[in-house]
C-alpha positions as CSV (number, residue, x, y, z in Angstrom):
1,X,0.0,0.0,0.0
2,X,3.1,2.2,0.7
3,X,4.7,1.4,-2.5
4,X,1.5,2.2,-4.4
5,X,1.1,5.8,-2.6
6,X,4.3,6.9,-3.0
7,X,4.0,5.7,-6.5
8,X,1.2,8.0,-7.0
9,X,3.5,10.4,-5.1
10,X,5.8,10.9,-7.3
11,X,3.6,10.2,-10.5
12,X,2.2,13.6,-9.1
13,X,5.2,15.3,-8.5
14,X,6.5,14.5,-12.2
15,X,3.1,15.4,-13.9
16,X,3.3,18.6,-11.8
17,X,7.1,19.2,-13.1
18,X,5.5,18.9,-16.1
19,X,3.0,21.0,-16.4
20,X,5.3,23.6,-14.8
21,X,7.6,23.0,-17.8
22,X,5.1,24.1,-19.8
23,X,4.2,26.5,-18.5
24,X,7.7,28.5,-18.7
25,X,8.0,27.6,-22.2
26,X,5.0,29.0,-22.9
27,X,5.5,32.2,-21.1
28,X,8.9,32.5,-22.8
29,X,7.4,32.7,-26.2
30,X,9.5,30.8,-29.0
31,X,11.7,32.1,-31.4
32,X,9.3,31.3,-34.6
33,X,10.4,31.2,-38.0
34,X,13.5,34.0,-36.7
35,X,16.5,34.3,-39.1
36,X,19.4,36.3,-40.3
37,X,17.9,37.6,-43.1
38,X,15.7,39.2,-40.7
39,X,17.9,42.6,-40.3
40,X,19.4,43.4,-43.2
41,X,22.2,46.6,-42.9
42,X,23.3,48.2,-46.2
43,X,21.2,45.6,-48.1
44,X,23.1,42.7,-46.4
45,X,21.7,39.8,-44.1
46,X,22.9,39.7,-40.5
47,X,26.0,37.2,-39.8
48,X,24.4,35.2,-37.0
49,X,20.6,35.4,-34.9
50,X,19.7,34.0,-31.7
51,X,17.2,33.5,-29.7
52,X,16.4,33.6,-25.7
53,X,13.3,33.3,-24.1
54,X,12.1,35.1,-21.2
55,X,15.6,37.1,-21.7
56,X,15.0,41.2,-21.8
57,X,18.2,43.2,-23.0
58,X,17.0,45.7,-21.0
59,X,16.3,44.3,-17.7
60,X,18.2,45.5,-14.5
61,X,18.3,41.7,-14.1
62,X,22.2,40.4,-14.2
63,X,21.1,36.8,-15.5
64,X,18.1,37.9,-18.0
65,X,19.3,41.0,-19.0
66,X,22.5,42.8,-21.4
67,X,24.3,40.2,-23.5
68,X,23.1,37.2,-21.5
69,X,21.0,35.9,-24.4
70,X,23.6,36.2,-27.0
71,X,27.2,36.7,-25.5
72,X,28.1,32.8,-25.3
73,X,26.6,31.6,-29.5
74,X,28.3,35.1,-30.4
75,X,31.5,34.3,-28.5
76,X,32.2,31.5,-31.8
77,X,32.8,34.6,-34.3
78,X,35.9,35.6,-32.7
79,X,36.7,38.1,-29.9
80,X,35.8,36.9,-26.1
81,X,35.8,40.9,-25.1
82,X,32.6,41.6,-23.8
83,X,30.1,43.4,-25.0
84,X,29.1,46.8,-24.4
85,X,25.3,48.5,-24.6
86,X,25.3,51.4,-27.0
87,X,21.7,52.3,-27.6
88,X,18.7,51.5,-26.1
89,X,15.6,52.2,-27.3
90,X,12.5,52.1,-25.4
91,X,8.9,50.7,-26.0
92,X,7.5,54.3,-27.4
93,X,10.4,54.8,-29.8
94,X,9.4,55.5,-33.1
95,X,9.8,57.9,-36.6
96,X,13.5,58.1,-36.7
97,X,14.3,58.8,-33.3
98,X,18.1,58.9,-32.5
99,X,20.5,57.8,-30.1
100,X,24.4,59.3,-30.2
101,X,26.9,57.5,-28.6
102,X,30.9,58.0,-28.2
103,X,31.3,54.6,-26.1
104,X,34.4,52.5,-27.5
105,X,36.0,56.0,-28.4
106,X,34.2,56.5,-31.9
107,X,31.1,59.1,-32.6
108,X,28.0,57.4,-33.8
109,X,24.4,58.0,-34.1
110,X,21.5,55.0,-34.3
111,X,18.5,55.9,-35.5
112,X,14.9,54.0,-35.4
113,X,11.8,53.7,-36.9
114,X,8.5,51.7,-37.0
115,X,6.5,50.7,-40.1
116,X,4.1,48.8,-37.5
117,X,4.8,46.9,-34.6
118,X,6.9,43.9,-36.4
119,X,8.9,45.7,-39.5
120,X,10.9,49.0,-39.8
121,X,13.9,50.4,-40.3
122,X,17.2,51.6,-38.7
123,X,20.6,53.4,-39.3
124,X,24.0,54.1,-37.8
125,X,26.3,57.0,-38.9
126,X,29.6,57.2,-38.4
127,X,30.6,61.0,-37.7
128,X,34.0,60.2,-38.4
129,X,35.6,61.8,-41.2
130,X,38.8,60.6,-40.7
131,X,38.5,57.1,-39.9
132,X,36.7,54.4,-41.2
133,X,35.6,52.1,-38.0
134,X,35.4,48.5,-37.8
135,X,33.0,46.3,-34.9
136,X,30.9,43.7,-34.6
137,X,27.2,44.9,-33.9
138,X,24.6,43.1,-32.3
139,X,20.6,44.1,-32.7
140,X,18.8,42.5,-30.2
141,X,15.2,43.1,-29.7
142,X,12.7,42.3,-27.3
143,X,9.3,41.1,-27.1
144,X,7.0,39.6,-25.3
145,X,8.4,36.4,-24.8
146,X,12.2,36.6,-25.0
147,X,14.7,38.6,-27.5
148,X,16.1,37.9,-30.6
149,X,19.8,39.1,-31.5
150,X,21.1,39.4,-35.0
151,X,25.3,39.3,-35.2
152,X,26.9,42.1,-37.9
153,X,30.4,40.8,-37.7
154,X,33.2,42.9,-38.5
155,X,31.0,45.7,-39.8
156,X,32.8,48.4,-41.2
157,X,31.1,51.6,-41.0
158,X,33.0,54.3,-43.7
159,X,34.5,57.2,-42.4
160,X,31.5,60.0,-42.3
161,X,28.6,57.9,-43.8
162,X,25.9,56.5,-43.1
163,X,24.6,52.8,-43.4
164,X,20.7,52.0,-43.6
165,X,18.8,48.7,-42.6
166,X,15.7,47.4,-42.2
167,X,14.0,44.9,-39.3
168,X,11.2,42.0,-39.4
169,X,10.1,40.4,-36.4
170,X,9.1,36.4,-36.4
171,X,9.2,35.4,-33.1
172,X,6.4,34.3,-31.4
173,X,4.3,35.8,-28.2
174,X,3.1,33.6,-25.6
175,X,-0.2,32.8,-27.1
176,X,1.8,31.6,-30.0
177,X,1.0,34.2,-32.4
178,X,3.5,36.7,-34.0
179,X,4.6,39.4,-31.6
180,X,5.5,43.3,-31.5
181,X,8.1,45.2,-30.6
182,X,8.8,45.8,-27.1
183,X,12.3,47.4,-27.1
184,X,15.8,47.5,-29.3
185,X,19.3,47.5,-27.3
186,X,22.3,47.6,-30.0
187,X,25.7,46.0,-28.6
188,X,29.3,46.5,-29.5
189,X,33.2,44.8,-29.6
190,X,36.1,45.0,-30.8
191,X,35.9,48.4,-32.2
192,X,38.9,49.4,-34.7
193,X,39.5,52.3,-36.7
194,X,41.2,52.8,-40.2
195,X,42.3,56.2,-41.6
196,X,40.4,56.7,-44.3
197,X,42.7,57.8,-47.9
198,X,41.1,59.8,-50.3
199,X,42.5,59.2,-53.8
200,X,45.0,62.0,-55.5
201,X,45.3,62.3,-59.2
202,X,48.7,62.9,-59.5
203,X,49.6,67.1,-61.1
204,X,51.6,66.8,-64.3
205,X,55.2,68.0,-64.2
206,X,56.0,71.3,-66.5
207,X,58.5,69.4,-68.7
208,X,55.5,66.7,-69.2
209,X,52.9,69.8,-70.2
210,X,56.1,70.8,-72.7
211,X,56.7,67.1,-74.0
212,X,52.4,67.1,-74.5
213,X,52.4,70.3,-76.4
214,X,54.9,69.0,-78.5
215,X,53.2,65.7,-79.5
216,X,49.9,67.6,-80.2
217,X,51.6,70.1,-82.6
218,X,53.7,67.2,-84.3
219,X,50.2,65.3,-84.7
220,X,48.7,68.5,-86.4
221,X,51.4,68.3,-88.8
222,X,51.7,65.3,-90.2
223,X,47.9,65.8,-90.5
224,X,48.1,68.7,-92.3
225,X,50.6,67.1,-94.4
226,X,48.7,64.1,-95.5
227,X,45.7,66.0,-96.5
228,X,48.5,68.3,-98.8
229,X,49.9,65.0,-99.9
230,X,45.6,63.5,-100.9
231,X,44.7,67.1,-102.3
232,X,47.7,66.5,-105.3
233,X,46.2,63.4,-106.6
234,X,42.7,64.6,-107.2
């Protein structure tokens, strides 16, 4: 009889695990039909994307928030420096809004915009004239479930432009449905800079002006000699 109630026990206690399970999967939402080609920048697909659920990039919480979700699938593209927040973006952000930053020792400026709650676009300038700059970028946004990150790798941003993108969202709310936007933290490493050379047409010597000169007055001779030379024939 003891066997048979503490059978039932723990039949309980694992249908209760269960169900609890369950439950935190379902509350963490899913990452849905997520991928790189996602979040595009200057027309080209993200390196990497990940996915954590109940993770918010934003949270004041050490273990579910900053690069948490991301930092250890990211940390197989190179660098092991950790990553640094750069922009954040809240809930209400919208219509180009923009965020400058001189963190890692460069000048840029995010922007960000919504089409709706699940597609829009973004842009980061590089106010450096100078210097092109070279990091790997990570867009990770939040919604109602968890975040999804997208990996630019060794982006190089040229030396006072900017660079354009656009953002989808697939990931999935609790309720198993596609979800909105909540909020957009952009990450940084590895930041590099390379002096940016404009190209100089080289300025003609005098001697090669003279020795030019010359070759365009002994071509108008001869020309004008070989139409002398025709005119005697006719």
């Amino acid at each position: 009889m003891k066997n048979i109630a503490k059978t039932i026990s723990l039949g309980a206690v694992l249908c209760s695990s269960v169900l609890f399970a369950t439950g935190v999967h379902a509350a963490n939402g899913s990452a849905g039909k997520t991928a790189k080609g996602d979040v595009s920048l200057n027309g080209v697909s993200a390196d990497a994307v990940d996915y954590a659920g109940g993770v918010n990039p934003q949270s004041g919480n050490a273990t579910k928030g900053g690069s948490s979700g991301f930092a250890k699938d990211f940390a197989l593209y190179g660098s092991k420096q950790g990553w640094s927040s750069i922009a954040a973006f809240g809930s209400s952000a919208d219509n180009g809004v923009a965020i400058s930053t001189s963190k890692l020792g460069t000048s840029l400026t995010f922007t960000f915009d919504k089409t709706d709650g699940r597609h829009g676009s973004w842009t980061v300038a590089n106010h450096d004239v100078k210097n092109n700059v070279k990091l790997d970028l990570v867009f990770a946004m939040h919604v109602g479930g968890g975040s999804s990150a997208w990996l630019f790798d060794n982006e190089i941003l040229g030396a006072g432009a900017k660079s354009t993108g656009s953002w989808t969202l697939n990931a999935l709310n609790p309720g198993g449905k596609l979800a909105d936007y909540s909020s957009l933290t952009i990450f940084a490493r590895d930041l590099s800079k390379t002096a940016f050379d404009v190209p100089t047409t080289p300025v003609p010597e005098p001697e090669n002006y003279a020795m030019l000169l010359a070759g365009l007055g002994l071509i108008g001779f001869m020309s004008r000699r070989r139409k002398g030379e025709y005119d005697t024939f006719r």
